[in-house]
Biopython code that builds the backbone (N, CA, C, O; Angstrom):
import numpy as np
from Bio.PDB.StructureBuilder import StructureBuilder

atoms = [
    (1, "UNK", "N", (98.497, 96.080, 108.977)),
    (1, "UNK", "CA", (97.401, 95.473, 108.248)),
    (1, "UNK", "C", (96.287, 96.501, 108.088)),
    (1, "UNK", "O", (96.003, 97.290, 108.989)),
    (2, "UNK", "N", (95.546, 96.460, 106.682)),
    (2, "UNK", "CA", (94.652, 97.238, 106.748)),
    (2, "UNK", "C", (93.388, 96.528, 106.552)),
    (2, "UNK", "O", (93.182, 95.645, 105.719)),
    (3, "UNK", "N", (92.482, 97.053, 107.490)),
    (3, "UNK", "CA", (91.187, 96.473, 107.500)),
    (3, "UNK", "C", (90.056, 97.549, 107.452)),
    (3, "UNK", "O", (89.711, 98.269, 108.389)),
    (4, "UNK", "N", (89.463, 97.523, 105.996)),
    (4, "UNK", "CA", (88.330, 98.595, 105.528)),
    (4, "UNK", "C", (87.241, 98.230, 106.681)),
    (4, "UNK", "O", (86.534, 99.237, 106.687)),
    (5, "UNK", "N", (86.801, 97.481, 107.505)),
    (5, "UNK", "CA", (85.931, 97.533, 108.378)),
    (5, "UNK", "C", (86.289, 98.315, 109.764)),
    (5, "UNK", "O", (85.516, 98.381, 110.720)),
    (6, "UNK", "N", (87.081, 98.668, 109.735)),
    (6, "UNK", "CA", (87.614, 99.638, 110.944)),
    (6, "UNK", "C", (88.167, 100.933, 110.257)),
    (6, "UNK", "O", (87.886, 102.052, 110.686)),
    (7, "UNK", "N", (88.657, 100.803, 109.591)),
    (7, "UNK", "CA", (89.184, 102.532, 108.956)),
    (7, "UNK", "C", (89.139, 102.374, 107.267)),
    (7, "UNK", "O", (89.646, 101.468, 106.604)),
    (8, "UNK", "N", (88.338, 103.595, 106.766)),
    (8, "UNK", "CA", (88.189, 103.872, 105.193)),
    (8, "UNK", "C", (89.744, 103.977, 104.783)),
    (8, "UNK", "O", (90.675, 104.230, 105.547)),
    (9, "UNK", "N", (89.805, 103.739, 103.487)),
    (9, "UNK", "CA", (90.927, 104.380, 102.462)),
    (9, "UNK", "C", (91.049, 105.529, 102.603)),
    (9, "UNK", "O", (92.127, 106.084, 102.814)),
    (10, "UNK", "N", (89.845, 106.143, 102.499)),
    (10, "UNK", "CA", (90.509, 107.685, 102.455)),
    (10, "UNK", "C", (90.516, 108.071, 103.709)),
    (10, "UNK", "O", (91.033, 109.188, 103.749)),
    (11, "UNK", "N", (90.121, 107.619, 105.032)),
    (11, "UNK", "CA", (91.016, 107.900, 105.827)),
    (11, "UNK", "C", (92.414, 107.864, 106.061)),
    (11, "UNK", "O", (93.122, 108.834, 106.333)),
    (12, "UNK", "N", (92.806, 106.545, 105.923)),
    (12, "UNK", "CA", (93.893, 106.055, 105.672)),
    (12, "UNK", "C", (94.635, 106.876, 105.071)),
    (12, "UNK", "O", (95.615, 107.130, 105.770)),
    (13, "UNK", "N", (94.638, 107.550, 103.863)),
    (13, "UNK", "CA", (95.021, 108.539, 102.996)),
    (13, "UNK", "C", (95.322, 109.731, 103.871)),
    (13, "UNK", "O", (96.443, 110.240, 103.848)),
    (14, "UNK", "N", (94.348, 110.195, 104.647)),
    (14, "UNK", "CA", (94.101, 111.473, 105.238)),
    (14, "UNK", "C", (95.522, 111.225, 106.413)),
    (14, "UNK", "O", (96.337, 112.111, 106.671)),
    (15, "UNK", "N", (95.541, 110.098, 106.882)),
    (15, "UNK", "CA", (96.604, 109.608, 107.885)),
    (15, "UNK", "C", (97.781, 109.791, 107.183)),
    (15, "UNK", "O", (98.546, 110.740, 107.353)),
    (16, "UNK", "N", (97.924, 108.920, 106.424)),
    (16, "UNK", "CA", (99.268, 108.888, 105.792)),
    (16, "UNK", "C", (100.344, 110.276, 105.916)),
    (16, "UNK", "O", (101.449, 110.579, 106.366)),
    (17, "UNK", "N", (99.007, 110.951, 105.072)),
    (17, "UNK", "CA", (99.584, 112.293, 104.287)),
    (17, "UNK", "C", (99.362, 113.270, 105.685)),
    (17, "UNK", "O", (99.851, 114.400, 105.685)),
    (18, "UNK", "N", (98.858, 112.939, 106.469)),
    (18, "UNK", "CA", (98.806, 114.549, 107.634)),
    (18, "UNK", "C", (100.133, 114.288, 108.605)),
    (18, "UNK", "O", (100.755, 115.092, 109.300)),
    (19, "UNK", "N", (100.323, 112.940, 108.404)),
    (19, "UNK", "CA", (101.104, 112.449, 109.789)),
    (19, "UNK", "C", (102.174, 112.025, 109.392)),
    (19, "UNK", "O", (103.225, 112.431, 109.888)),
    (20, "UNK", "N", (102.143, 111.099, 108.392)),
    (20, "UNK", "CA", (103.350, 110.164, 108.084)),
    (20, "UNK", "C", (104.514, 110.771, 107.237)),
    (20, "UNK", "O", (105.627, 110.950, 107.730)),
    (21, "UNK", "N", (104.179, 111.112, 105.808)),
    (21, "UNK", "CA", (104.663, 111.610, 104.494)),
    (21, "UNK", "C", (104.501, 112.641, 104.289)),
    (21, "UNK", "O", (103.370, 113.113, 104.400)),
    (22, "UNK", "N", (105.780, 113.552, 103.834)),
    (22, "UNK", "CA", (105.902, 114.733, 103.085)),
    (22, "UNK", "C", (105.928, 114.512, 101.377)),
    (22, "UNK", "O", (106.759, 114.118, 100.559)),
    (23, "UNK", "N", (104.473, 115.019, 101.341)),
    (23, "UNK", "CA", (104.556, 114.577, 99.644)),
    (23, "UNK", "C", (105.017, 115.047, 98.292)),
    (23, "UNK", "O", (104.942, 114.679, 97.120)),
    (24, "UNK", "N", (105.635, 116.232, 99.145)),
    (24, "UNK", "CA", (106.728, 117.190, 98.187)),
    (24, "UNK", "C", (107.981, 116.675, 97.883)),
    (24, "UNK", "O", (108.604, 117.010, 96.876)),
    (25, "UNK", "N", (108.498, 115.640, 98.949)),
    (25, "UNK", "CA", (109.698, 115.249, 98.966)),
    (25, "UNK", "C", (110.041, 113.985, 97.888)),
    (25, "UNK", "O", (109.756, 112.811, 98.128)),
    (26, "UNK", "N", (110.754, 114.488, 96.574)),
    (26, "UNK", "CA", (111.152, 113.371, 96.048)),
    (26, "UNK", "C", (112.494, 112.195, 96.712)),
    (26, "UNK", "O", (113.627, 112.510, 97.075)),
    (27, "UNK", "N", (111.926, 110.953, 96.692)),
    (27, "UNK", "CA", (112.917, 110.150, 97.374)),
    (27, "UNK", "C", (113.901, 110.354, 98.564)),
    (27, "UNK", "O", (115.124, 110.226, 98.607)),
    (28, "UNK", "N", (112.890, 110.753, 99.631)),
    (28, "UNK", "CA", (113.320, 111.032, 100.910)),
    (28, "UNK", "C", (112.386, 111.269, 101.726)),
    (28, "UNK", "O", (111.434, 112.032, 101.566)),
    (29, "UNK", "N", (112.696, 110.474, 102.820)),
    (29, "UNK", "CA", (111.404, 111.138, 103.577)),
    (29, "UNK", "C", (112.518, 110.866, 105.413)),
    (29, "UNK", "O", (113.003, 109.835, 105.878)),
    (30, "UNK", "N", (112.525, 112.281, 105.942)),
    (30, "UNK", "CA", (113.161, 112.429, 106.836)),
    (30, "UNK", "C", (115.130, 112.308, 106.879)),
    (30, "UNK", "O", (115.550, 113.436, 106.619)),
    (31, "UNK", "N", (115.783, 111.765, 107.011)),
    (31, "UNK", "CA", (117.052, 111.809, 107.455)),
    (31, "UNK", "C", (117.248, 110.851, 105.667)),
    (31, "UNK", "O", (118.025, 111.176, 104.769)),
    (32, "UNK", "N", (116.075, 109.451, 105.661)),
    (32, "UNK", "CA", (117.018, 108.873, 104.807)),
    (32, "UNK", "C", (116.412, 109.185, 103.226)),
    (32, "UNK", "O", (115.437, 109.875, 102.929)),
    (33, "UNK", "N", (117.356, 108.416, 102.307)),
    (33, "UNK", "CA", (117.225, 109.291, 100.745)),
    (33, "UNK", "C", (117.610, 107.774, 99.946)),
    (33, "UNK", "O", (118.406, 106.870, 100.199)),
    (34, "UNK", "N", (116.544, 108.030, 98.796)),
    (34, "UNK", "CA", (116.776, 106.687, 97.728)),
    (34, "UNK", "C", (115.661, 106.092, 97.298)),
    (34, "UNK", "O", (114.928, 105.691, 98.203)),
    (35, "UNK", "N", (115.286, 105.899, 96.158)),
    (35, "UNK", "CA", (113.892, 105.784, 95.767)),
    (35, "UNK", "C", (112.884, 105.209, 96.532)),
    (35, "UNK", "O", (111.680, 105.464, 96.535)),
    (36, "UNK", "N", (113.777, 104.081, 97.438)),
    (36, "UNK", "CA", (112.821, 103.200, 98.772)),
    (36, "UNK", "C", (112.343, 104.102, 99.559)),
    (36, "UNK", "O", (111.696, 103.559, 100.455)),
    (37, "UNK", "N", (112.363, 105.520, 99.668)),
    (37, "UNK", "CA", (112.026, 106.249, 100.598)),
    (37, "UNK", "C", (111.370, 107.185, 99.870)),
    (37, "UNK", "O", (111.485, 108.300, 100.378)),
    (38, "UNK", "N", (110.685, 107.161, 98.812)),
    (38, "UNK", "CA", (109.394, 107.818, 97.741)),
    (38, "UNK", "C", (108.400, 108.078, 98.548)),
    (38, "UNK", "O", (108.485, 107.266, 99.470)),
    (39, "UNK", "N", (107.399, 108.849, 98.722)),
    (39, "UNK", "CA", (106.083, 108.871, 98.653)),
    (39, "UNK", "C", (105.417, 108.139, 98.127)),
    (39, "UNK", "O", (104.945, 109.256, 98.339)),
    (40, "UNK", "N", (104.741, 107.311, 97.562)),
    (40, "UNK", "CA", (103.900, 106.122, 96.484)),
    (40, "UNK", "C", (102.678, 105.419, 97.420)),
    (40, "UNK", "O", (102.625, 104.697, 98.416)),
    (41, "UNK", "N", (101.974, 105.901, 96.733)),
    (41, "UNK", "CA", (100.528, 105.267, 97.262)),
    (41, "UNK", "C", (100.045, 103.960, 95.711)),
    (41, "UNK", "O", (99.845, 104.158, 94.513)),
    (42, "UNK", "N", (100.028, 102.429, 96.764)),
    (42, "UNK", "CA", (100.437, 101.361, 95.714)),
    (42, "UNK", "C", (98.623, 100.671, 95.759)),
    (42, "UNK", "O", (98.396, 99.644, 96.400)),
    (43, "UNK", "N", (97.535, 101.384, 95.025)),
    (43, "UNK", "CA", (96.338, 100.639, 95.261)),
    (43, "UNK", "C", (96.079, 99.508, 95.136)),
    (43, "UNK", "O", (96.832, 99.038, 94.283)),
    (44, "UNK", "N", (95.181, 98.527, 95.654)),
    (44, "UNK", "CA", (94.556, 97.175, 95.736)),
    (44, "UNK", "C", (93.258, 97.302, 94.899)),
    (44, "UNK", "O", (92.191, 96.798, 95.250)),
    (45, "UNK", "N", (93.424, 97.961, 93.853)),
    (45, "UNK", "CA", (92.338, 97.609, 92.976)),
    (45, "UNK", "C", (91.735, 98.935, 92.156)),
    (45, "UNK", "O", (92.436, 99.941, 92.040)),
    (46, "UNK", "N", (90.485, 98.872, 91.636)),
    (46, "UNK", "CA", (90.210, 100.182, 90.511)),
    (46, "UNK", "C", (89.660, 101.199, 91.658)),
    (46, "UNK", "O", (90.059, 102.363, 91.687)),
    (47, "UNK", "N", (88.631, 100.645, 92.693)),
    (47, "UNK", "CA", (88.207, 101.721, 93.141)),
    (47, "UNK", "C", (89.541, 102.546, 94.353)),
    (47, "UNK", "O", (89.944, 103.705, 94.253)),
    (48, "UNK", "N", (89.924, 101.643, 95.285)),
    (48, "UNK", "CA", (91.152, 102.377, 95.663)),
    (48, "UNK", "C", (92.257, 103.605, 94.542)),
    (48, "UNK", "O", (92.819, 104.668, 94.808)),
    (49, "UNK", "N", (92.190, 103.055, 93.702)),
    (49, "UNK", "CA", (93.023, 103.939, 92.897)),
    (49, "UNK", "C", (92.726, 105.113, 92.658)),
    (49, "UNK", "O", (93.380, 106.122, 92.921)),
    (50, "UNK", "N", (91.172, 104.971, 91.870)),
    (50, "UNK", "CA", (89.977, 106.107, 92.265)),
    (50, "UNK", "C", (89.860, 107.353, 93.254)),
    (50, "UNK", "O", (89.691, 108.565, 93.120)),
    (51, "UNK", "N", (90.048, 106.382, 94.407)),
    (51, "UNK", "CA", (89.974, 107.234, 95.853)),
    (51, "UNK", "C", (91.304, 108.084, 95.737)),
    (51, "UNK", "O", (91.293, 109.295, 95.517)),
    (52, "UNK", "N", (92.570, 107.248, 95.924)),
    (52, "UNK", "CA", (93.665, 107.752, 95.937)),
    (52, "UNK", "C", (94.215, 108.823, 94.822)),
    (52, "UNK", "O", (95.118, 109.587, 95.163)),
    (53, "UNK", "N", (93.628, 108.893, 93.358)),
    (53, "UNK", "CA", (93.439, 110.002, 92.493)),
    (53, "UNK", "C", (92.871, 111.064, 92.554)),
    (53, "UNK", "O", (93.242, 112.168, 92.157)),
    (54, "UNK", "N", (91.598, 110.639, 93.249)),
    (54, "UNK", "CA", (90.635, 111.861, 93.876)),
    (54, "UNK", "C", (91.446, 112.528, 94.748)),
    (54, "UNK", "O", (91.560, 113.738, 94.553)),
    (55, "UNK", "N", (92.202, 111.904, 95.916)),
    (55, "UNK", "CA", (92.597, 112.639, 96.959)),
    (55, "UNK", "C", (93.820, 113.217, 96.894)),
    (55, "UNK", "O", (94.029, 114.215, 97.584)),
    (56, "UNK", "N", (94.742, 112.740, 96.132)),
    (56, "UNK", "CA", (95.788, 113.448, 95.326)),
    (56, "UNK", "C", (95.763, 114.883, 94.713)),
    (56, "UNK", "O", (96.510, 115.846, 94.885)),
    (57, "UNK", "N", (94.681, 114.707, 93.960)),
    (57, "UNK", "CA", (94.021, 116.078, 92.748)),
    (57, "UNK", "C", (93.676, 117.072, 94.369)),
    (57, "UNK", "O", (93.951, 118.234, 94.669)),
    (58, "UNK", "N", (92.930, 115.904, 95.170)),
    (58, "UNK", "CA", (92.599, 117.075, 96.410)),
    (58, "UNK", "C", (93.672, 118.295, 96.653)),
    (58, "UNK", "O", (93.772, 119.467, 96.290)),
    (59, "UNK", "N", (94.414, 117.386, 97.457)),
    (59, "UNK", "CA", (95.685, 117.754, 97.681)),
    (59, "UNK", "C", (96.270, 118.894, 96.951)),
    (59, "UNK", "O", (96.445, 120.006, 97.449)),
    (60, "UNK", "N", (96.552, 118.567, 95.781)),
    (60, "UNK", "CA", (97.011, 119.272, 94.863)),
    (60, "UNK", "C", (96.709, 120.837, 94.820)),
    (60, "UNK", "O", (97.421, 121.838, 94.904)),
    (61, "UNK", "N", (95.105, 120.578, 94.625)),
    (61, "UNK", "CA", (94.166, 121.615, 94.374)),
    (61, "UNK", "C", (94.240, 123.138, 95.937)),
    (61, "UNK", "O", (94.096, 124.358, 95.855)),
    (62, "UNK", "N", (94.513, 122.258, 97.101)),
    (62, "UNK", "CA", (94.008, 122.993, 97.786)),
    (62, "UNK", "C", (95.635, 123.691, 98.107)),
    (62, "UNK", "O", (95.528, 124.495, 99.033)),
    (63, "UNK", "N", (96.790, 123.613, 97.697)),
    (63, "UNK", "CA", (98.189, 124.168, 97.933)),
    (63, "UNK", "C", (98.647, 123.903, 99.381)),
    (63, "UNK", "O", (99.072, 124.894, 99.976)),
    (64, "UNK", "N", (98.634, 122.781, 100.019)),
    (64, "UNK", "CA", (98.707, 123.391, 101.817)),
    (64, "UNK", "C", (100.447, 123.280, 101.612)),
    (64, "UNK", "O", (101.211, 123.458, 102.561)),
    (65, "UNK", "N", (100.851, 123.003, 100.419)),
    (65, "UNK", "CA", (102.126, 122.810, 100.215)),
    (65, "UNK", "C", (103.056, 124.110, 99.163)),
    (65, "UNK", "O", (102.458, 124.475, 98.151)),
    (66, "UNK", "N", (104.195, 124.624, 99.391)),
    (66, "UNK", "CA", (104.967, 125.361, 98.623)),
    (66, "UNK", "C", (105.354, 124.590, 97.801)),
    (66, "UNK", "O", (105.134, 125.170, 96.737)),
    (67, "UNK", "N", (105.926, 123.361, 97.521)),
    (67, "UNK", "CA", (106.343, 122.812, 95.787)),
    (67, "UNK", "C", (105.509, 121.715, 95.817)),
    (67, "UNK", "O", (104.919, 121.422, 96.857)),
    (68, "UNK", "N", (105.360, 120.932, 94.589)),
    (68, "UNK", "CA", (104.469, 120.851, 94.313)),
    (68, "UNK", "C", (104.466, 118.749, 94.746)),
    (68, "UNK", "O", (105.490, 118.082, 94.892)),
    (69, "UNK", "N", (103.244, 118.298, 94.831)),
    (69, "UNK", "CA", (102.997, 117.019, 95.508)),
    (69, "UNK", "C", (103.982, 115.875, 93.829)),
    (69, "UNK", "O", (103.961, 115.818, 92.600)),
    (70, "UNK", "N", (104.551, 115.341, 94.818)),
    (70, "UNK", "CA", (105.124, 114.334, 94.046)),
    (70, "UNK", "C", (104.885, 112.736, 93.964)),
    (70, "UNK", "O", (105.277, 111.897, 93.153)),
    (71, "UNK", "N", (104.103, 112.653, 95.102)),
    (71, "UNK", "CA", (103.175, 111.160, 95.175)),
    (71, "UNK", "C", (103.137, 110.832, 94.055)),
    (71, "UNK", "O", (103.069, 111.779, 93.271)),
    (72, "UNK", "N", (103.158, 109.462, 93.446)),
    (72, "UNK", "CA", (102.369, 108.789, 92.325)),
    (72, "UNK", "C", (102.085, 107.404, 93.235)),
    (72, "UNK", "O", (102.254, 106.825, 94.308)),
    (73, "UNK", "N", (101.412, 107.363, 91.663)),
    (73, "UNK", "CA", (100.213, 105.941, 91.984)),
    (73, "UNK", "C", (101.109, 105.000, 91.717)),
    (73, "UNK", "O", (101.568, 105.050, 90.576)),
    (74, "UNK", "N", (101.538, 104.083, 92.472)),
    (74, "UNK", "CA", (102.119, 102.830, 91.343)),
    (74, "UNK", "C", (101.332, 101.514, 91.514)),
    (74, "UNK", "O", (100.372, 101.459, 92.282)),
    (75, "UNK", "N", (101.750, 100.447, 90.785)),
    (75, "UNK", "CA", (101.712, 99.278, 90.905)),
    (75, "UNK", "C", (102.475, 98.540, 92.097)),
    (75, "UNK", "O", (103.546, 98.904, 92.582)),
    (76, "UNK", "N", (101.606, 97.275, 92.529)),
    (76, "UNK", "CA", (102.597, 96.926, 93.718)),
    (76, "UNK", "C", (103.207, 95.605, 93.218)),
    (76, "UNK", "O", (102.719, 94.639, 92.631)),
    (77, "UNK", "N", (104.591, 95.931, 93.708)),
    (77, "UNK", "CA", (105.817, 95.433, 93.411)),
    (77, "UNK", "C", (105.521, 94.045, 94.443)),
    (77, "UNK", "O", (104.551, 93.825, 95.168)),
    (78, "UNK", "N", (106.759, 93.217, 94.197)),
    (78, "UNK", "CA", (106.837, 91.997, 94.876)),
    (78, "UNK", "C", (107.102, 92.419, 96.600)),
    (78, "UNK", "O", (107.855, 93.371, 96.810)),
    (79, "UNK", "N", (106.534, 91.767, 97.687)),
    (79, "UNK", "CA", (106.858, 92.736, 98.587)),
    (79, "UNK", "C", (107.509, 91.308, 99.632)),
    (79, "UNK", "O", (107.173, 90.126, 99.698)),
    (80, "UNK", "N", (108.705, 92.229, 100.431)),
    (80, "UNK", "CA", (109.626, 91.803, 100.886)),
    (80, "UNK", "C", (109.569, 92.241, 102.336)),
    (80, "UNK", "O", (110.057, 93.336, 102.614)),
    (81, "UNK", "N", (108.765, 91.149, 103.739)),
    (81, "UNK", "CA", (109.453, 91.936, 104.652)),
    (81, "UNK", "C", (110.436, 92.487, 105.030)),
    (81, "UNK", "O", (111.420, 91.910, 104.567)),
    (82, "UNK", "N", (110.812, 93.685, 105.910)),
    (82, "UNK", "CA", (111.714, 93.739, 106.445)),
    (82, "UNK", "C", (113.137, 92.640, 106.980)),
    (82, "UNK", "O", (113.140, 91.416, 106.848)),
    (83, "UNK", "N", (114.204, 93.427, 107.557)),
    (83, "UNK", "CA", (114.952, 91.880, 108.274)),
    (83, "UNK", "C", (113.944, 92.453, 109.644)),
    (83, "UNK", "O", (113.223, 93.392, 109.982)),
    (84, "UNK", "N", (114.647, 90.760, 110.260)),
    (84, "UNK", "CA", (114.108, 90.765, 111.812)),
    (84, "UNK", "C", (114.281, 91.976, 112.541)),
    (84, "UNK", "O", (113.373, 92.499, 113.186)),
    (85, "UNK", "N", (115.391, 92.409, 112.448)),
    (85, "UNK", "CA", (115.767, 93.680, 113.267)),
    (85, "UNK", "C", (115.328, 94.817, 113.240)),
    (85, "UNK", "O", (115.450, 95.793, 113.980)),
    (86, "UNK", "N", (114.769, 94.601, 112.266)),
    (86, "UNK", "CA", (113.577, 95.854, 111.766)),
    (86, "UNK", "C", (111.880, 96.069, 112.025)),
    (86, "UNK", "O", (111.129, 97.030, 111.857)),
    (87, "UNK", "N", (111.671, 94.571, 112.557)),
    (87, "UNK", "CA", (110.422, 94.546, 112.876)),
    (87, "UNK", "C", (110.144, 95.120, 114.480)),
    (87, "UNK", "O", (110.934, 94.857, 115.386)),
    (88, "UNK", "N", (109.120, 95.799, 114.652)),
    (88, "UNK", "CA", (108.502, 96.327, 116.033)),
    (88, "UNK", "C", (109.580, 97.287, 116.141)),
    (88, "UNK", "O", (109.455, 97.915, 117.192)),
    (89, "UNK", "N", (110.679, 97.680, 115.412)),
    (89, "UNK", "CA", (111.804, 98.501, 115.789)),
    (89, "UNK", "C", (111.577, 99.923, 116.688)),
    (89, "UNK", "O", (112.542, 100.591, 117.059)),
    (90, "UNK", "N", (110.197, 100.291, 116.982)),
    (90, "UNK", "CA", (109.921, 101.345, 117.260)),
    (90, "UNK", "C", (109.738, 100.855, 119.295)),
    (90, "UNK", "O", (110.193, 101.447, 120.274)),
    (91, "UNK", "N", (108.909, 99.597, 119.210)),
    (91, "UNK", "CA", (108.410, 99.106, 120.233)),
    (91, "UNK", "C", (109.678, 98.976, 120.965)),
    (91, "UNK", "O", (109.914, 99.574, 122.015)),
    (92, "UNK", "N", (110.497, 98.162, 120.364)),
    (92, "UNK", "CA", (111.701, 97.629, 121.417)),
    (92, "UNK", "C", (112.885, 98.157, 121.845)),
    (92, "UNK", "O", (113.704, 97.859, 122.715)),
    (93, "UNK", "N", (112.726, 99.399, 120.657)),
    (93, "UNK", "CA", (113.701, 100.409, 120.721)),
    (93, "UNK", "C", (113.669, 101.998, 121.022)),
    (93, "UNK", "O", (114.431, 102.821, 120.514)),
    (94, "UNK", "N", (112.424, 102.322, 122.143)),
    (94, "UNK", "CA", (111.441, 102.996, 121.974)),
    (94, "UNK", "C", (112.879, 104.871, 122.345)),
    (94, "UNK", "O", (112.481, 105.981, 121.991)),
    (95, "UNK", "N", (113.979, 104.742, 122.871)),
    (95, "UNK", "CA", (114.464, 105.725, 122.639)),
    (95, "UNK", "C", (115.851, 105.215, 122.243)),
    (95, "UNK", "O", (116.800, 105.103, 123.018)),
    (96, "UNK", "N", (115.849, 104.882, 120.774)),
    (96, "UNK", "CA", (116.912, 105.115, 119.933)),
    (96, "UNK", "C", (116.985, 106.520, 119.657)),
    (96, "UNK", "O", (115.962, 107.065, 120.071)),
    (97, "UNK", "N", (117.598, 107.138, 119.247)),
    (97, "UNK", "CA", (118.036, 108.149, 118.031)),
    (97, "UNK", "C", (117.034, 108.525, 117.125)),
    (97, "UNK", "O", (116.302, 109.507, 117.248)),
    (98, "UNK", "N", (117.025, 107.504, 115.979)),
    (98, "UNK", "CA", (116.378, 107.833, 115.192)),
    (98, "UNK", "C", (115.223, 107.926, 115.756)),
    (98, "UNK", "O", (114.780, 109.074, 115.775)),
    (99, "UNK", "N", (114.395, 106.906, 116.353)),
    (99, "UNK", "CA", (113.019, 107.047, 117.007)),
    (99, "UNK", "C", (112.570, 108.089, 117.397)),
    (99, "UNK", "O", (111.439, 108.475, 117.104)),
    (100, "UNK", "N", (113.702, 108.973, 118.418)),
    (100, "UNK", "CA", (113.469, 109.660, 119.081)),
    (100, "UNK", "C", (112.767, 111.152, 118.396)),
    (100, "UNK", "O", (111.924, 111.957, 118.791)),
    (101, "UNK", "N", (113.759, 110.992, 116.963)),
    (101, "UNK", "CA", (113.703, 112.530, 116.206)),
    (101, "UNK", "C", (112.952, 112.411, 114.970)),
    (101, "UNK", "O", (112.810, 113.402, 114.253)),
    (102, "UNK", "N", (112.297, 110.920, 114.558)),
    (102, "UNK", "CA", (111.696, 111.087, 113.412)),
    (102, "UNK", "C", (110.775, 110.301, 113.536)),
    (102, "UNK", "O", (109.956, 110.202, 112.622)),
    (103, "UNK", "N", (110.669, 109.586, 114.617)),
    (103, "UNK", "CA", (109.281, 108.479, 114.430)),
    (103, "UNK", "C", (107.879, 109.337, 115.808)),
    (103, "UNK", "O", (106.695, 109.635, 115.652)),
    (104, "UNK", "N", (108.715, 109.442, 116.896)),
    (104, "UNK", "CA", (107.835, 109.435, 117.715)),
    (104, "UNK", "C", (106.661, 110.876, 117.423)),
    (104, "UNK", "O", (105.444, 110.809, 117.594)),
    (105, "UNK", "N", (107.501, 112.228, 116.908)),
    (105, "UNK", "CA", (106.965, 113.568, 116.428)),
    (105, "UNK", "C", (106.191, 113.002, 115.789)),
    (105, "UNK", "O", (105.364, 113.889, 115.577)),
    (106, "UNK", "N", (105.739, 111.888, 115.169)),
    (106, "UNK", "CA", (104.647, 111.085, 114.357)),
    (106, "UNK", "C", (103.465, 110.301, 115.084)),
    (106, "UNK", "O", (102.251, 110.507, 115.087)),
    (107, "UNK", "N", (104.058, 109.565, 115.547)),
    (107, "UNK", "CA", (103.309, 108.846, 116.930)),
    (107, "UNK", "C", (102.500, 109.868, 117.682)),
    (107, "UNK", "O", (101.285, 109.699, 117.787)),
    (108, "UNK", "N", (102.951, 110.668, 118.087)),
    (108, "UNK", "CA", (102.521, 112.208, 119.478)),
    (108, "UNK", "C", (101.509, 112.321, 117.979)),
    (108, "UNK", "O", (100.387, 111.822, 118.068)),
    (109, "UNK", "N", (101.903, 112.954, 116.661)),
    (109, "UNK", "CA", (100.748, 113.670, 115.600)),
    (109, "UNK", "C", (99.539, 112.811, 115.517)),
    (109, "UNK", "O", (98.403, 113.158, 115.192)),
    (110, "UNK", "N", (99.935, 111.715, 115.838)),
    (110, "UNK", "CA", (98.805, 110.505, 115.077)),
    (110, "UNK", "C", (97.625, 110.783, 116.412)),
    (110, "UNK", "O", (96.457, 111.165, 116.327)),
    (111, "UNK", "N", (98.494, 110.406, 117.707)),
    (111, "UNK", "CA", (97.467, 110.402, 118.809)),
    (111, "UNK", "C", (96.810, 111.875, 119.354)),
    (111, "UNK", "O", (96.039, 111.800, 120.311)),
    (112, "UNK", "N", (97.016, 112.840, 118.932)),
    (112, "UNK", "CA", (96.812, 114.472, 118.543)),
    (112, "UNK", "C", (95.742, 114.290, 117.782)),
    (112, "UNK", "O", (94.620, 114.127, 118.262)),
    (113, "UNK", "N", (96.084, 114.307, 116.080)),
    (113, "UNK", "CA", (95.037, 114.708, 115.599)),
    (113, "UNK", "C", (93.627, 113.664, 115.523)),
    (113, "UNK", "O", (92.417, 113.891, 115.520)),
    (114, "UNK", "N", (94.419, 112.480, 115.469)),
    (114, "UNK", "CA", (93.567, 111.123, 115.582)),
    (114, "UNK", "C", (93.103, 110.505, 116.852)),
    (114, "UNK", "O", (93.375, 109.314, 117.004)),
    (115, "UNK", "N", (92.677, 110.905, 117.460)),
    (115, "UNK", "CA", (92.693, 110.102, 118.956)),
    (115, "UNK", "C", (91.792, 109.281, 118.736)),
    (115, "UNK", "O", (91.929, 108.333, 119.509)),
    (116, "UNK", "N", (90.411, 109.081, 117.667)),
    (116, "UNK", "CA", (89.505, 108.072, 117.837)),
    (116, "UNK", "C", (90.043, 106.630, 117.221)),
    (116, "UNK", "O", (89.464, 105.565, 117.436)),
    (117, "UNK", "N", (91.398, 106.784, 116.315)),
    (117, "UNK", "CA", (91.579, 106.161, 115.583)),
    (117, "UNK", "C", (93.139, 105.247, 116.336)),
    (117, "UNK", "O", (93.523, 104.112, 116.051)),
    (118, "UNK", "N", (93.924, 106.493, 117.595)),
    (118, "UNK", "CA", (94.740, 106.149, 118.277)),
    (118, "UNK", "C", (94.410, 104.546, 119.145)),
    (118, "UNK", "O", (93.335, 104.054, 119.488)),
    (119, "UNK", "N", (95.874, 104.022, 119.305)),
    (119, "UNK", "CA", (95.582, 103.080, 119.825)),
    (119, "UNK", "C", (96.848, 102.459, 120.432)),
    (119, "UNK", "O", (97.712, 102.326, 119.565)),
    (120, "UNK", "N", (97.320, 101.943, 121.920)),
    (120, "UNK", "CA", (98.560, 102.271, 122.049)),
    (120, "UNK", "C", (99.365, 100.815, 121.412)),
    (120, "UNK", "O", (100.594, 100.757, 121.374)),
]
sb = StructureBuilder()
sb.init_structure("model")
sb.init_model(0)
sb.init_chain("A")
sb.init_seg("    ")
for serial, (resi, resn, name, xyz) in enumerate(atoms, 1):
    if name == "N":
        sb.init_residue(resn, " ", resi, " ")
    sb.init_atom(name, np.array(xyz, "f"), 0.0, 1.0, " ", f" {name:<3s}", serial, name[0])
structure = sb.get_structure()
């Protein structure tokens, strides 16, 4: 859940993209591959979009990347939780496999670079 009274958009943004997403990567992000696994930042309105254009062009502008950012903006689609088995999957499954090699190197980044924002 996101709540603008505890963390900005463009923080949020700043998170996403330092920790979460490789924004070079068309339709893949880590092990799996297929448009569900895009980069896409989906705004809640004109000024979010705004932000998220601004910080894109940022991005863009400053190269911290060799090819080039593939993020787009989209529209948000009908949205579908997960299945059950997928929810908290990180919590209950805290050394699976996958967890181990693609989620947690995320988790450790988040509470690294973010610690004011960390939270266990």
């Amino acid at each position: 859940m996101f709540d603008p009274r505890r963390v900005s958009y463009a923080d949020l943004l700043r998170v996403y993209f330092s920790v979460v997403a490789d924004p070079t990567t068309l339709n893949a992000q880590g092990p799996d591959h297929g448009t569900q696994y895009r980069t896409a930042i989906f705004p809640q309105g004109k000024a979010q979009a705004t932000v998220a254009r601004a910080y894109l062009a940022q991005l863009g502008a400053a190269r911290l990347w060799d090819r080039p950012i593939v993020t787009r903006l989209e529209r948000m689609p009908a949205f579908y939780p997960a299945e059950g088995y997928h929810q908290q999957f990180l919590a209950k499954h805290p050394d699976h496999p996958y967890i181990v090699v693609n989620d947690q190197p995320k988790v450790t980044a988040l509470r690294r670079l973010y610690p004011a924002m960390w939270r266990a």
